[in-house]
KOLBAVO-125794 format. One record per residue: residue number from 1; chain; x, y, z of N, C-alpha, C in turn. Coordinates in pm, 1 decimal. Each point is the difference from the previous one (the first is absolute). Example, Ala and Ser with C-alpha at 12.3 -4.5 7.8 and 13.67 -1.06 7.14 Angstrom:
REM residues 2
   nr  kette        nX        nY        nZ       caX       caY       caZ        cX        cY        cZ
    1      A    1319.0    -569.0     780.0     -89.0     119.0       0.0      90.0     120.0       0.0
    2      A     -35.0     105.0     -72.0      82.0     119.0       6.0     -77.0     109.0      73.0
***
This chain:
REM residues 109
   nr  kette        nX        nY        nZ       caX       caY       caZ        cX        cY        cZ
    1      A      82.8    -118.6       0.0     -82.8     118.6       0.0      87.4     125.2       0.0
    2      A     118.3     -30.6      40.5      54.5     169.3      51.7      71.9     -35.0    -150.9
    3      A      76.1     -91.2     -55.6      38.7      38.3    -157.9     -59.9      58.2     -71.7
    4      A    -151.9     -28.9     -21.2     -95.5       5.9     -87.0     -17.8     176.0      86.4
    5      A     -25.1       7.3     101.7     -42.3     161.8      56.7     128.8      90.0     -74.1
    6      A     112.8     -53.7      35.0     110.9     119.9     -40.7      42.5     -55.7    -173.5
    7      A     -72.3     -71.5     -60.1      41.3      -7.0    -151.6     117.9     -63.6      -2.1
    8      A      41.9     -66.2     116.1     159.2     -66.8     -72.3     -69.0    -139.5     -34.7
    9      A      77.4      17.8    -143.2     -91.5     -85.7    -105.4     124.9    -109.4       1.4
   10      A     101.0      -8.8      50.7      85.8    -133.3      -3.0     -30.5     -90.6     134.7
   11      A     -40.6     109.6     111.5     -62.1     -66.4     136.0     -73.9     -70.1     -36.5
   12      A    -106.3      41.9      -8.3    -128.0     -26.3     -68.1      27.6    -102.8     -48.9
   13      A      57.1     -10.8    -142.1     -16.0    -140.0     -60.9      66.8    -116.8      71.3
   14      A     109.4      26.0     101.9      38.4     -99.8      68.0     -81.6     -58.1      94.7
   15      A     -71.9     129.0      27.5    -152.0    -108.4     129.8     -45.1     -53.8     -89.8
   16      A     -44.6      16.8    -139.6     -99.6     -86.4     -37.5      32.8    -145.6      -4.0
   17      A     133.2      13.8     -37.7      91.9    -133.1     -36.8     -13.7     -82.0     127.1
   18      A       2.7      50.5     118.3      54.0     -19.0     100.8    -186.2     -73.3      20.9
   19      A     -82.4      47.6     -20.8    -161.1      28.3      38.6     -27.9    -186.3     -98.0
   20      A      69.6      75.5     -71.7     -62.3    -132.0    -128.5      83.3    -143.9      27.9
   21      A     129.4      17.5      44.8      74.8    -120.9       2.1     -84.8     -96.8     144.6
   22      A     -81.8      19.4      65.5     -84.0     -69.7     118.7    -109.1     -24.3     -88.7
   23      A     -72.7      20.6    -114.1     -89.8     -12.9      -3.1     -55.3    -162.2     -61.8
   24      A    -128.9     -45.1      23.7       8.7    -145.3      24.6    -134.7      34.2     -76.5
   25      A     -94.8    -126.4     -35.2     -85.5     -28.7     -75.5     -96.3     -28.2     119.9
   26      A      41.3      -3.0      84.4     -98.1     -12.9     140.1      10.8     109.9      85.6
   27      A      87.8     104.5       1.9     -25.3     146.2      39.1     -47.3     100.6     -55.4
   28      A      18.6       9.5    -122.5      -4.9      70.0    -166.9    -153.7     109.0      41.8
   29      A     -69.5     -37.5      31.9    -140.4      94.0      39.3      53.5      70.4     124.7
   30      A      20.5    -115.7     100.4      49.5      91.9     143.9      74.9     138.5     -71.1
   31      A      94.4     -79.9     -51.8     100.5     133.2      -3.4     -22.9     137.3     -93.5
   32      A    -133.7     -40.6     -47.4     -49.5     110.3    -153.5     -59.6      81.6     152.2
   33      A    -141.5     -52.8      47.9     -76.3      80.1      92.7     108.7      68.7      82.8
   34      A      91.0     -21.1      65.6     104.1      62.2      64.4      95.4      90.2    -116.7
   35      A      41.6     -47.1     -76.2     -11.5     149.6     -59.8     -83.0     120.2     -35.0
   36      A    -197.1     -86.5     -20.5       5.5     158.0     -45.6     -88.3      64.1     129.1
   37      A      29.3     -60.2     144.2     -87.6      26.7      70.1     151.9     132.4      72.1
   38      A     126.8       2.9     -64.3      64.0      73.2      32.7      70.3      52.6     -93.6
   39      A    -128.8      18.0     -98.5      28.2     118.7    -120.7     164.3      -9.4    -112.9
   40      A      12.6     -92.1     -18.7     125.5     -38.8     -48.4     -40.7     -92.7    -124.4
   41      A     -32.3      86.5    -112.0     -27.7     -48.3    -111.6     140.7     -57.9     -89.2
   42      A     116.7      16.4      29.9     105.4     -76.5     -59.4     -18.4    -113.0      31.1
   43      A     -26.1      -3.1     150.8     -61.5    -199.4      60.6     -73.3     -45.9     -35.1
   44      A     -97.1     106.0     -57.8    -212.6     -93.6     -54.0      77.2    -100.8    -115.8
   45      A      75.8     148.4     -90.8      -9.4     -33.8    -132.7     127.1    -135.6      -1.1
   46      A      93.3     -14.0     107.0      93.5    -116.6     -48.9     -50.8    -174.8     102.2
   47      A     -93.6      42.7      44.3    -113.8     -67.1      65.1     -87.2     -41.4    -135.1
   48      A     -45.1      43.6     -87.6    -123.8     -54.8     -95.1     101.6     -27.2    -113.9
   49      A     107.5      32.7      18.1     117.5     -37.1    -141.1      76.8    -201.2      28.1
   50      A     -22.8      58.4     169.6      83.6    -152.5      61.3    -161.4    -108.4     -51.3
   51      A    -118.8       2.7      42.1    -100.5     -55.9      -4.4     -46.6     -35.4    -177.0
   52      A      17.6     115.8     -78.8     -25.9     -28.9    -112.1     100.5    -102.7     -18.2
   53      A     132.4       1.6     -24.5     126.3     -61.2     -41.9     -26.7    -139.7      56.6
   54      A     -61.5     -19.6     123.5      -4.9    -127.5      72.6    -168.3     -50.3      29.9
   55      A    -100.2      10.9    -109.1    -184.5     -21.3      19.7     -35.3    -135.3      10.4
   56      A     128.0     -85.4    -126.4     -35.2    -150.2      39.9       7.4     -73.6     100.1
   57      A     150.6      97.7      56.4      15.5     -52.0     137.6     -14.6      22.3     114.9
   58      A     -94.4     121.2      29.0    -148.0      50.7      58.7    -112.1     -82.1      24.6
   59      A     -35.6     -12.5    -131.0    -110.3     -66.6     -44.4      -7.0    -127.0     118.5
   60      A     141.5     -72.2     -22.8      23.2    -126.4      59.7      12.7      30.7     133.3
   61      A       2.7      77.8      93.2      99.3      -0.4     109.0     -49.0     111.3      81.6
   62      A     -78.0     137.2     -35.0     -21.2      58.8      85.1    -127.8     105.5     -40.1
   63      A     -98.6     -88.6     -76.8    -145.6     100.3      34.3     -68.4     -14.3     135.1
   64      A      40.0     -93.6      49.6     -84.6      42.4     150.0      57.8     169.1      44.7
   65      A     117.1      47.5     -19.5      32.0     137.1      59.7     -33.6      69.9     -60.6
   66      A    -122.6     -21.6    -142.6     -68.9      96.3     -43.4    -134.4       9.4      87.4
   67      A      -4.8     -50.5      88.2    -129.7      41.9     138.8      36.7     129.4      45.5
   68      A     174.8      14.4     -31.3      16.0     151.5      85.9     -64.7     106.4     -99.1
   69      A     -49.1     -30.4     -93.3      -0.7     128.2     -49.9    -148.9      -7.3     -36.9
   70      A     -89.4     -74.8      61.0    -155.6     -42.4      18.1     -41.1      97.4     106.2
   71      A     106.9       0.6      62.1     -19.9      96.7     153.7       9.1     130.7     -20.9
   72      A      30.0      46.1    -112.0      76.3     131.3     -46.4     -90.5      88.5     -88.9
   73      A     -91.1      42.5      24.1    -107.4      50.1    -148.6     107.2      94.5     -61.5
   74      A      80.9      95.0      56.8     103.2      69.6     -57.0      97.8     -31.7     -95.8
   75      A      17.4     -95.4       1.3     117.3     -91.6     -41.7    -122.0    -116.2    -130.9
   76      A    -107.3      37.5     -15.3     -90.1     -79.9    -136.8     101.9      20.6     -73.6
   77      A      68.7     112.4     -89.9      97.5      -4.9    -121.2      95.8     -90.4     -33.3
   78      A      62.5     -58.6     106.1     109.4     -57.7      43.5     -61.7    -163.9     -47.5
   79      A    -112.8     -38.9      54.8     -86.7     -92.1      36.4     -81.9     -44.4    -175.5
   80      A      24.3     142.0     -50.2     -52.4     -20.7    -141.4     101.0     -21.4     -88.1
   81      A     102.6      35.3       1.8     122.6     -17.6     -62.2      59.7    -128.6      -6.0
   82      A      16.0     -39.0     155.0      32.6    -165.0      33.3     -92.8     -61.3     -88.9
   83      A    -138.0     -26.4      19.0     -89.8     -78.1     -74.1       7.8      -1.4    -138.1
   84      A      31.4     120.8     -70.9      28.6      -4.6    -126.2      99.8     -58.6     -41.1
   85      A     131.8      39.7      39.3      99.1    -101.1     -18.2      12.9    -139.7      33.5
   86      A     -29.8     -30.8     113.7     -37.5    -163.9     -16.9     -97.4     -55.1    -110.3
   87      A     -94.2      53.6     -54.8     -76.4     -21.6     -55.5      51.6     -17.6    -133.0
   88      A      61.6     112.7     -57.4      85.1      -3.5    -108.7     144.3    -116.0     -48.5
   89      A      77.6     -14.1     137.5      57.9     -86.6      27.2     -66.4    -149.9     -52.6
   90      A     -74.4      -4.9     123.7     -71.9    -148.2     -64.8     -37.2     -62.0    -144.7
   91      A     -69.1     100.8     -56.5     -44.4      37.7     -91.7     136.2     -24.6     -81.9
   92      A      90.7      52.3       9.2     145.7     -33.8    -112.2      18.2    -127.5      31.2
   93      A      57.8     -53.8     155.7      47.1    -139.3       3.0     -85.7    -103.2     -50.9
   94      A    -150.3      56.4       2.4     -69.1    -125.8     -52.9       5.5      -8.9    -160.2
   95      A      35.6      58.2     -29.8      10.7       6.5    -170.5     111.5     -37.9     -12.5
   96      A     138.9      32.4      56.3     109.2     -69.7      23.7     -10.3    -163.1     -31.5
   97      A     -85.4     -21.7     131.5      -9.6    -126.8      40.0     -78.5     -66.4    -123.8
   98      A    -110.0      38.0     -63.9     -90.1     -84.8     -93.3      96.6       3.2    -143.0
   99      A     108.4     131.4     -20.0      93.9     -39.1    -103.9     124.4     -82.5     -36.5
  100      A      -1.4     -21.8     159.8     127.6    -145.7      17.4     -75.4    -121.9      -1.5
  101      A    -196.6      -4.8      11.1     -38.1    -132.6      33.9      -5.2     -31.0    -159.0
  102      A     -38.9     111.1    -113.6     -36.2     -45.6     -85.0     127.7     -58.7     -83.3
  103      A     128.8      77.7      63.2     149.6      48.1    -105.1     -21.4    -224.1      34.2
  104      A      21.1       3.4      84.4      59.2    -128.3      33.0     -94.5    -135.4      -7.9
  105      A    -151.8      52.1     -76.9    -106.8    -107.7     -34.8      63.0       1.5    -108.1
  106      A     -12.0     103.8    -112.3      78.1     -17.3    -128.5     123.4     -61.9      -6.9
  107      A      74.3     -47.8      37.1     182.8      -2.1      27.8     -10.4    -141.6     -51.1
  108      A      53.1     -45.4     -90.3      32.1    -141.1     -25.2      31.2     -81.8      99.2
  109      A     -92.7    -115.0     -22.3      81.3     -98.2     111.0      71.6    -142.0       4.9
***
């Protein structure tokens, strides 16, 4: 917060680094609501960058800690964003998945 208050923009990016290198697929919400419940939008945004980058393995491992943000009417955006991207996600791997079932029905045997 005090990087981001006084603009030192090399501070700054080292908390984020520092913010982002803990972050887990089972904290990933904790740690979004705690950023923006202390106004630190460098954290929201490398918070929904860590979650996008990692949805399959969300998906698998930690939507129950999307209850935290059930609790949150403030935090709906966040809550709409997640859902979209998993959604989208899925949506690719399963096409993924039905183009390796078909690659490999066709495949000589």
């Amino acid at each position: 917060r005090v990087a981001d208050r006084f603009q030192a923009v090399e501070l700054c990016a080292h908390c984020v680094g520092q913010y982002t290198e803990g972050m887990e697929v089972g904290n990933v919400v904790q740690r979004l609501v705690l950023a923006h419940d202390s106004g630190l939008v460098a954290l929201e945004q490398a918070a929904m960058q860590y979650f996008v980058a990692n949805a399959l393995a969300f998906e698998r491992g930690g939507m129950a800690t999307l209850d935290l943000l059930t609790q949150r009417p403030d935090l709906v955006h966040f809550f709409v964003h997640i859902t979209k991207t998993l959604v989208s996600t899925a949506v690719v791997a399963a096409a993924a998945e039905a183009e390796e079932k078909a690659r490999t029905a066709a495949a000589p045997v």
